[in-house]
C-alpha positions in Angstrom: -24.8 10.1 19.5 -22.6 10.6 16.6 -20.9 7.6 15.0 -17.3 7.3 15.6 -15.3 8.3 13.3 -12.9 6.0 11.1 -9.2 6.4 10.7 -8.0 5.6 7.0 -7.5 2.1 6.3 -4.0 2.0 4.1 -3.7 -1.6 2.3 -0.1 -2.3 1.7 -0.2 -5.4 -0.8 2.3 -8.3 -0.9 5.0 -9.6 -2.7 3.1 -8.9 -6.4 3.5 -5.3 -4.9 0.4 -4.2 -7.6 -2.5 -3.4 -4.7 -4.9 -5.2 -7.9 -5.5 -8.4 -5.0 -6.9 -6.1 -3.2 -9.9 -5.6 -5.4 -12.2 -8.4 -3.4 -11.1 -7.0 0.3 -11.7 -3.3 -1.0 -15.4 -4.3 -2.3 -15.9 -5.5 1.0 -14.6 -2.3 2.8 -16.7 -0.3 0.8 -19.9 -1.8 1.4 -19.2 -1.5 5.3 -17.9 2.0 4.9 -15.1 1.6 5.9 -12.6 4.6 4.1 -9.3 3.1 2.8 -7.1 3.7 0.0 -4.3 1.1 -1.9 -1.2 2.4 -1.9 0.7 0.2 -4.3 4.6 -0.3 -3.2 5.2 -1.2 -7.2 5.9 2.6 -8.5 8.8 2.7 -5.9 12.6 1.6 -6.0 12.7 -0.6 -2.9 10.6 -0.4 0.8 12.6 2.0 1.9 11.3 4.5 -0.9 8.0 3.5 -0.1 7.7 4.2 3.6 9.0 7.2 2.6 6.8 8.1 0.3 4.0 7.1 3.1 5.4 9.0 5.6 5.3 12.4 3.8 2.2 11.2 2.8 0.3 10.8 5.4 2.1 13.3 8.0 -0.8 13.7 10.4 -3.3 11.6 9.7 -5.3 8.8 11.8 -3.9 5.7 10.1 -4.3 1.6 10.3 -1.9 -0.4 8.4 -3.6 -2.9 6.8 -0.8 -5.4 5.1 -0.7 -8.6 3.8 2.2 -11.0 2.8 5.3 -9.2 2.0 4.3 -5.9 3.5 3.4 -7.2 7.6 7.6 -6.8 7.9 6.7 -3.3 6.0 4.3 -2.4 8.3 6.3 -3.1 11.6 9.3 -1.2 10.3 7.0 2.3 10.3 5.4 1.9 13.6 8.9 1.3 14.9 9.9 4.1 13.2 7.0 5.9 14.4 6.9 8.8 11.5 3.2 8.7 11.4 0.0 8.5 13.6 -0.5 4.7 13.4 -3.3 3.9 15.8 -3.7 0.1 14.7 -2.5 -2.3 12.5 -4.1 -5.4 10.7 -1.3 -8.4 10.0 -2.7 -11.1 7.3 -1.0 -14.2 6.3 2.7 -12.4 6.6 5.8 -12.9 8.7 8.9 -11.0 10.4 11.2 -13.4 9.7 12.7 -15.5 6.6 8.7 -17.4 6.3 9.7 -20.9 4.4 12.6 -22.6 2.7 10.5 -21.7 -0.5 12.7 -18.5 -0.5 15.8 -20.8 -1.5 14.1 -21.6 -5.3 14.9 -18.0 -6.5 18.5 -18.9 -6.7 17.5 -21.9 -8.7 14.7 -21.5 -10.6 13.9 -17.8 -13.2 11.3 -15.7 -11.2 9.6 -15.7 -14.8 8.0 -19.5 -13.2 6.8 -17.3 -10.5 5.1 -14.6 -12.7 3.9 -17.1 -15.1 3.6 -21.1 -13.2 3.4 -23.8 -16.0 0.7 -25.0 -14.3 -3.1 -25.5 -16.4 -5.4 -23.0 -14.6 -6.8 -25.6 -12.8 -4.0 -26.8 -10.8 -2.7 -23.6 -10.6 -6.1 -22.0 -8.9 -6.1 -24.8 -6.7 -2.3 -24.1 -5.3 -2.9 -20.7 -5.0 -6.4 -20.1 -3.9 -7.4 -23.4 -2.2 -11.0 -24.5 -2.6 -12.3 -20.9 -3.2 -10.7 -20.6 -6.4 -11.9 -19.2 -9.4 -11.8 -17.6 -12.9 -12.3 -14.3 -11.3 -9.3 -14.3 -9.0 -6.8 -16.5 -11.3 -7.1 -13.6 -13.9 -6.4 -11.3 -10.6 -3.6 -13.3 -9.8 -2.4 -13.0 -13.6 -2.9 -9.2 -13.7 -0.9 -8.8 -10.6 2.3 -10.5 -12.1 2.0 -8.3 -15.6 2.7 -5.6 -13.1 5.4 -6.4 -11.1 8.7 -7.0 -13.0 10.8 -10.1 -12.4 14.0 -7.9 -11.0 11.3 -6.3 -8.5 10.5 -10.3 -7.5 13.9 -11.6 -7.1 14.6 -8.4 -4.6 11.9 -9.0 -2.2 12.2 -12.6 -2.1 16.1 -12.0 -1.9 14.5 -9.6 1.0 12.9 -12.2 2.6 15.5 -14.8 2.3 17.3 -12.2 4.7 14.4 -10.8 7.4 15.1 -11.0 10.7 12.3 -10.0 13.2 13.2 -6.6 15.3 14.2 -6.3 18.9 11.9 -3.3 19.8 8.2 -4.1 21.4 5.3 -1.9 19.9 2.8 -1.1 22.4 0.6 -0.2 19.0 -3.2 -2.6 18.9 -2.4 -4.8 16.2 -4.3 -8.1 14.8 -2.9 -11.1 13.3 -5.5 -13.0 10.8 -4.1 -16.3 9.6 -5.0 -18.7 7.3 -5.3 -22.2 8.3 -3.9 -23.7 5.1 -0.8 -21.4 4.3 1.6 -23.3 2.8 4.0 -20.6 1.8 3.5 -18.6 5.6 3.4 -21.6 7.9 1.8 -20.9 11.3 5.0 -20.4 13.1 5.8 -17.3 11.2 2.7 -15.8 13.7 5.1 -16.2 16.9 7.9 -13.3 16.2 4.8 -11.0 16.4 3.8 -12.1 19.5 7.3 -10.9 20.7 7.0 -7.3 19.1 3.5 -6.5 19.6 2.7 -6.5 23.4 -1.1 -6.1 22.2 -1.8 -8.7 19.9 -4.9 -10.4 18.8 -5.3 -13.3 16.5 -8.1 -14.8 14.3 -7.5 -17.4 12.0 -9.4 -18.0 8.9 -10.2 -21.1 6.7 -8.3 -20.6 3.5 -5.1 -20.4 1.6 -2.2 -17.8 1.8 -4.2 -15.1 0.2 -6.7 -15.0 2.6 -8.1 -11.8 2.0 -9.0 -12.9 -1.9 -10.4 -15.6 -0.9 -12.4 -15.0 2.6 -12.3 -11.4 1.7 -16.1 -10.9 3.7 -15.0 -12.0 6.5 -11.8 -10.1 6.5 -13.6 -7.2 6.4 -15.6 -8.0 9.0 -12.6 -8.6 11.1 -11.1 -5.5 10.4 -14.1 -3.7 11.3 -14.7 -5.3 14.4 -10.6 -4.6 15.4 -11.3 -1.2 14.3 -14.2 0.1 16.3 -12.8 -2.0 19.4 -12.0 0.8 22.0 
């Protein structure tokens, strides 16, 4: 019996928008052979651009939407608008609505503190990545910022200070994987999903927000599992 075949995995990244966060998940992707490509929403002038872009794109093609962060709302928006052959899609640490009060400090504070925290790398590591931290994924993290700019940041967290989760139910297979120490996507952003996606799995993960840098094996495994599941 032949081995069933794959649709393409498309990882939408977060707020940094650069796809470079990815690196860690992708590694593990590749070693399960699992076909996926970054597509970086950076290069474009807002998300509307860039589910355009995807949607002439991809026109045909077997997809799962694979999105972290910033890009689960993303995600939602094209299976709504159901422009492409989205047979699954893969929700990590992200939300539907307005996720945390944090969103208020861009009206107070330069989104230069955001690209570049006055924080030693230490403490820094720590806030972002939890226990699992590193050199390795600091100097991600830093990479990342150098390639958004700081008008792209104030917009989608000016975005976010705005979402509202949609009306419409997808009847789409989607999982939710959270992390179990998000402290910029509390828990309660999982329940709008529940309300959209009328088949809707969840896994949740020991970790920090950027749960796929920093538990990216068994992310993988996750989505691989979700994937092949009939």
């Amino acid at each position: 019996m032949s081995e069933p075949v794959f649709p393409l995995l498309i990882l939408m990244p977060g707020m940094d928008g650069s796809g470079l966060l990815y690196q860690p998940l992708g590694e593990k992707l590749q070693q399960l052979e699992l076909p996926f490509v970054i597509e970086p929403l950076n290069p474009h002038q807002d998300k509307w651009a860039y589910i355009e872009y995807l949607e002439q794109k991809y026109p045909a093609q077997p997809l799962v939407l694979v999105a972290e962060s910033y890009a689960g709302h993303i995600a939602t928006l094209m299976a709504i608008r159901g422009n492409l052959d989205i047979q699954k899609i893969v929700l990590m640490a992200t939300f539907l609505e307005t996720p945390t009060k944090l969103t208020q400090l861009e009206k107070l504070l330069p989104t230069s503190l955001i690209q570049k925290p006055p924080l030693p790398n230490l403490l820094l590591g720590k806030a972002l990545f939890g226990k699992n931290s590193s050199q390795e994924l600091l100097d991600l993290f830093f990479q990342a910022m150098d390639d958004v700019s700081s008008e792209q940041l104030s917009e989608r967290i000016r975005d976010m200070r705005h979402l509202t989760a949609p009306t419409e139910q997808l009847s789409i297979p989607a999982l939710y994987i959270q992390a179990s120490d998000d402290w910029l996507v509390p828990a309660r952003n999982y329940q709008p999903f529940k309300k959209v996606f009328t088949h809707l799995g969840f896994s949740q993960l020991n970790g920090s927000h950027l749960i796929a840098q920093t538990q990216p094996r068994q992310c993988a495994f996750l989505i691989e599992s979700f994937v092949k599941k009939a």
